[in-house]
C-alpha positions in Angstrom: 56.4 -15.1 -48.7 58.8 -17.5 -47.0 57.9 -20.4 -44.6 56.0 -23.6 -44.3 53.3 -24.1 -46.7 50.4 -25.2 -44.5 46.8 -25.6 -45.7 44.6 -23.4 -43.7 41.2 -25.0 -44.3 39.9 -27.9 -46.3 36.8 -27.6 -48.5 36.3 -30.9 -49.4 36.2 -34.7 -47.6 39.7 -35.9 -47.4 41.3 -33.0 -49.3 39.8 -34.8 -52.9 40.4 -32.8 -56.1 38.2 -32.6 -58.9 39.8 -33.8 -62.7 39.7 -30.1 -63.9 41.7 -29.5 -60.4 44.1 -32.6 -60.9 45.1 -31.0 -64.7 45.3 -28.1 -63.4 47.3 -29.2 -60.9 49.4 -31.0 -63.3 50.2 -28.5 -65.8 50.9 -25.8 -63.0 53.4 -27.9 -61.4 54.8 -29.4 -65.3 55.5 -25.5 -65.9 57.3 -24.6 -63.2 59.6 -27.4 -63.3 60.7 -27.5 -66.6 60.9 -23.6 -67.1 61.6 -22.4 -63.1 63.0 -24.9 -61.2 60.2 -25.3 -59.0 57.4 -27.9 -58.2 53.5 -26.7 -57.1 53.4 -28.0 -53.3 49.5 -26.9 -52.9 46.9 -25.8 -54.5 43.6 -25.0 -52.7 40.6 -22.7 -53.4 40.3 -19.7 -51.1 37.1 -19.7 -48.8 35.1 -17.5 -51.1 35.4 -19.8 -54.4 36.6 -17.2 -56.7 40.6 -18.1 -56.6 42.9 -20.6 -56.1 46.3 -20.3 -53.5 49.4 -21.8 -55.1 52.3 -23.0 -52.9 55.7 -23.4 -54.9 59.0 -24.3 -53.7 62.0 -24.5 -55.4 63.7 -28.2 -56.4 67.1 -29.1 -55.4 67.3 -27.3 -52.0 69.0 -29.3 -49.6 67.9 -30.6 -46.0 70.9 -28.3 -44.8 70.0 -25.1 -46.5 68.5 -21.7 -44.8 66.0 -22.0 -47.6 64.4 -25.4 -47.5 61.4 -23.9 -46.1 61.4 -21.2 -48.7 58.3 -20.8 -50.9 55.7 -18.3 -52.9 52.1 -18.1 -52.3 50.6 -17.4 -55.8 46.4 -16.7 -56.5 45.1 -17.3 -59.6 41.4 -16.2 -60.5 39.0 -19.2 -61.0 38.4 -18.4 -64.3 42.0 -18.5 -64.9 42.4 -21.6 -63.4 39.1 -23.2 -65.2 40.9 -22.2 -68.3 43.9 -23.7 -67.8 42.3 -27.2 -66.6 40.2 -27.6 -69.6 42.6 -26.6 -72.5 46.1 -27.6 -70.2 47.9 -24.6 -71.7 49.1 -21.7 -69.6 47.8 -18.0 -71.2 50.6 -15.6 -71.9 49.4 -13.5 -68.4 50.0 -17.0 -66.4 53.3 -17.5 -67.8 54.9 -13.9 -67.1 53.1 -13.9 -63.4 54.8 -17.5 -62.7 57.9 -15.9 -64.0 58.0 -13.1 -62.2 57.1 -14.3 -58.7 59.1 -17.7 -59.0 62.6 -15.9 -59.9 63.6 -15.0 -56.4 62.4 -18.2 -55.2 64.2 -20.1 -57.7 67.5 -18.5 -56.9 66.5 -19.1 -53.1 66.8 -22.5 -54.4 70.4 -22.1 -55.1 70.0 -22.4 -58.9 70.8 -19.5 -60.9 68.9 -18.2 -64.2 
């Protein structure tokens, strides 16, 4: 999905993040910029509680390019994402999903694998 990565809806006062959500948060957006050339933008639970939406864009895209508003809308199960906030490693299933829906927008990016 291209475009603007707008939150739709806001399920907590003043958009506050647990600290499972903040390492989650953290080691999301540490993995996609060391290994895809990417940064997390947002990260929000959907309306029913059971997943997570993930915005990434790519780094490095400059105010002049057709793809500065380029990015990929990602879900992640809240199990998943529990997972991942408690032990701040990324399971094997995480990794190759990341990697398989950030390549296109890492080239969009301008940056080559």
């Amino acid at each position: 999905m291209t475009g603007g990565c707008t939150r739709r809806y806001d399920t907590r006062p003043n958009g506050t993040m647990t600290p499972l959500e903040t390492q989650l948060f953290e080691v999301l957006d540490n993995y996609a910029r060391t290994h895809h050339g990417c940064f997390l933008a947002e990260m929000f639970p959907d309306k029913k509680g059971i997943e997570y939406v993930l915005c990434f864009r790519p780094v490095d895209v400059s105010a002049e390019s057709t793809d500065r508003h380029s990015c990929r809308y990602l879900r992640i199960a809240l199990t998943d994402a529990q997972a991942i906030g408690q032990t701040k490693t990324l399971a094997a299933s995480i990794k190759e999903k990341l990697g398989h829906e950030l390549h296109s927008l890492r080239r969009a990016g301008g940056r080559s694998l």
